[in-house]
N, C-alpha and C positions, 0 to 999 in steps of 0.2 A: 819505716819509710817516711821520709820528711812529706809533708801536703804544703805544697805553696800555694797559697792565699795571693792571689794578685789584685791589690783593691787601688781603687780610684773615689776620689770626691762624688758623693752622688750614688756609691752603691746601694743595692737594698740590704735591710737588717739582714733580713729572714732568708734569702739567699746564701749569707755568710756562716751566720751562727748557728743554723741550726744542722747544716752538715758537721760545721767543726764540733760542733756538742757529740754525733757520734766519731767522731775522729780520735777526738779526747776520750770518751769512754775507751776504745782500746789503745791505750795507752803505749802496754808494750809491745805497738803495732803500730802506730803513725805518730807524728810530730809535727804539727801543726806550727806553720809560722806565717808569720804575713809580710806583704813586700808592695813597695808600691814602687813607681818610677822612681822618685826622689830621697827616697825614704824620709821618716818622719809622721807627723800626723795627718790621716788621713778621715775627715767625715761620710760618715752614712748620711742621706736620704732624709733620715731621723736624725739628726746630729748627735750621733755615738761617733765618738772617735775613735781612733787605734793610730798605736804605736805601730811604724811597719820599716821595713830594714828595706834598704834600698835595693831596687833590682838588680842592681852591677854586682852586687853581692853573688846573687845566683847562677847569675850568666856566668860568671868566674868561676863557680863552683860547678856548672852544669854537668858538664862530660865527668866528672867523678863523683856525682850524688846520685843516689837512686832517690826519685820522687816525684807526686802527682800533681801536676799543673792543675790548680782549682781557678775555675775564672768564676764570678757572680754576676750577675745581670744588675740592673735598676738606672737610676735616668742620666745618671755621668755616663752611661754606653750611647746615647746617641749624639753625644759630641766626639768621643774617642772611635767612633767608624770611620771618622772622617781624618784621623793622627795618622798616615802611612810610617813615623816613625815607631808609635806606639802597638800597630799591627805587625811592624816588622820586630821589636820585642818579643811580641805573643808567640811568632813564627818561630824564632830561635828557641826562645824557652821551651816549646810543645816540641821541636824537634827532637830534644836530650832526653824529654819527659818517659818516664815509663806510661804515664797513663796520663791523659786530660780530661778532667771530668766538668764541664759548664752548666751553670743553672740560670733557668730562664733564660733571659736576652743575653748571658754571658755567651750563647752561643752563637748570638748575631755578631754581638763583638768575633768571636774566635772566628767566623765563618770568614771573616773578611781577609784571614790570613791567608785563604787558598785552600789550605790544608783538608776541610769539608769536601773541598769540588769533587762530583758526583759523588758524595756518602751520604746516608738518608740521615736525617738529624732534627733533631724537635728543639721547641723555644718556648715562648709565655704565649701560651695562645689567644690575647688581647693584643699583642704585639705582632702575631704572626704576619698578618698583611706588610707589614714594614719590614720584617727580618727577611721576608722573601725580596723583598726588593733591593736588599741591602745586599745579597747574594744569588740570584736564581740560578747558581750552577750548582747547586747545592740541593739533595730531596728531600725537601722540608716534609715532614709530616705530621699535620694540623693535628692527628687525636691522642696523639702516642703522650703518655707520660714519661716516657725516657726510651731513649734508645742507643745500642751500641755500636759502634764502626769498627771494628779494629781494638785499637787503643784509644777510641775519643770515646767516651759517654756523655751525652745529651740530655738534658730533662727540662 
């Protein structure tokens, strides 16, 4: 199963690389790729870059790929809460997704697509006070280290 890596200017490292690191160990079980709105080069936080294939790509591909929407959190999400074109993205791609899975504030980001409203869901808990306000239809839950809705997992 493909893992779509959805990154932005301003992700955190450690949100990205260190799920993909188990991604990659199973091998003959996911396929990690990364995608960003534009495709091309995208910086980390930390100025690590990555090569990433353009969203249109996926959206094209959605309804006949099986694959897990990965969002990451770090400080390029609190300008893209505020993108309605960039939430309404998130919303399409999470709908095809077999599974969503978000780290830290990726899931303030995701929250803003709807798709959260009334699911209980966790974020960075330095961030929590904001990610609540960025969604309060949503049941944020301050102590949880991950939690699952459905098909979204939260951490």
């Amino acid at each position: 199963m493909q893992v779509s890596t959805i990154l932005f200017d301003d992700f955190e490292t450690l949100d990205v690389f260190g799920p993909v690191e188990v991604f990659g160990r199973l091998a003959d079980h996911f396929n990690p790729e990364f995608y960003s709105l534009s495709g091309g080069l995208v910086t980390s936080r930390h100025n690590v870059k990555v090569d990433t294939k353009p969203v249109s790509d996926l959206l094209s591909a959605a309804l006949k790929l099986k694959y897990i929407l990965f969002i990451p959190g770090g400080q390029g999400v609190r300008k893209l809460v505020n993108d309605p074109e960039y939430i309404e993205m998130l919303r399409q791609l999470a709908t095809s997704a077999e599974y969503v899975f978000t780290v830290c504030t990726g899931s303030t980001l995701f929250a803003k697509t709807g798709l959260l409203d009334g699911k209980s869901a966790t974020s960075n808990k330095r961030a929590m006070e904001w990610t609540k306000s960025v969604n309060p239809k949503v049941e944020w839950v301050d102590k949880a280290r991950w939690i699952r809705a459905d098909n979204i997992y939260t951490s």
